[in-house]
Steps between C-alpha positions, in 0.01 A plus 500: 500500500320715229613306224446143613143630616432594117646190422275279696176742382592476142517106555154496683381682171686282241330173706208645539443597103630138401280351691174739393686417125498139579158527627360660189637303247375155696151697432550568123620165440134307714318743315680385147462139606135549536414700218767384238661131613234328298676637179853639575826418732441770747844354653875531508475161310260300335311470167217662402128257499412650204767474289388870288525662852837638560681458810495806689881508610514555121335839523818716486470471121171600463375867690520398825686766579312747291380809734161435356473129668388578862240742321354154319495299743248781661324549250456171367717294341435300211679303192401448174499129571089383515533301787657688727319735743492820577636572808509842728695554834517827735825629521637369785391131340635615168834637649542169724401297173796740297741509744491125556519427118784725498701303762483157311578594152765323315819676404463680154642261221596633155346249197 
């Protein structure tokens, strides 16, 4: 009885956090497709408008998953390309924006 108790709690918790997970990263990727659609793929899929603007499933090269990111995107992140703005998000923006950049990226493919 114990044990199929803590089995149905820890599968409450598991559906519970997938859906808050699911939940966030449908925020990080509307915020994205406002901000950030009119130059890059913000999807799974796609080409970028501009075509200087990477893709951001293509992130995993780059320091996406640098400790420093989420700290950028706070305090305002910017590229040295002119025409793109400088843009800052609080952190829970900033970690919904990370964490759903980190779910589309492409697997890692050696040139």
């Amino acid at each position: 009885m114990k044990r199929s108790l803590l089995v149905l709690t820890m599968g409450l918790l598991w559906s519970t956090f997938a859906h808050a997970r699911a939940e966030e990263q449908r925020d990080g990727k509307e915020m994205l497709q406002q901000l950030c659609a009119r130059c890059h793929a913000v999807g799974r899929t796609g080409r970028s408008p501009n075509r200087q603007a990477p893709p951001f499933r293509s992130f995993s090269e780059t320091k996406l998953y640098d400790s420093d990111f989420l700290q950028r995107l706070q305090d305002g992140y910017s590229s040295i390309h002119p025409s793109m703005p400088t843009f800052r998000f609080n952190r829970e923006d900033a970690e919904e924006v990370l964490n759903y950049m980190k779910s589309i990226q492409e697997p890692y493919k050696a040139k």
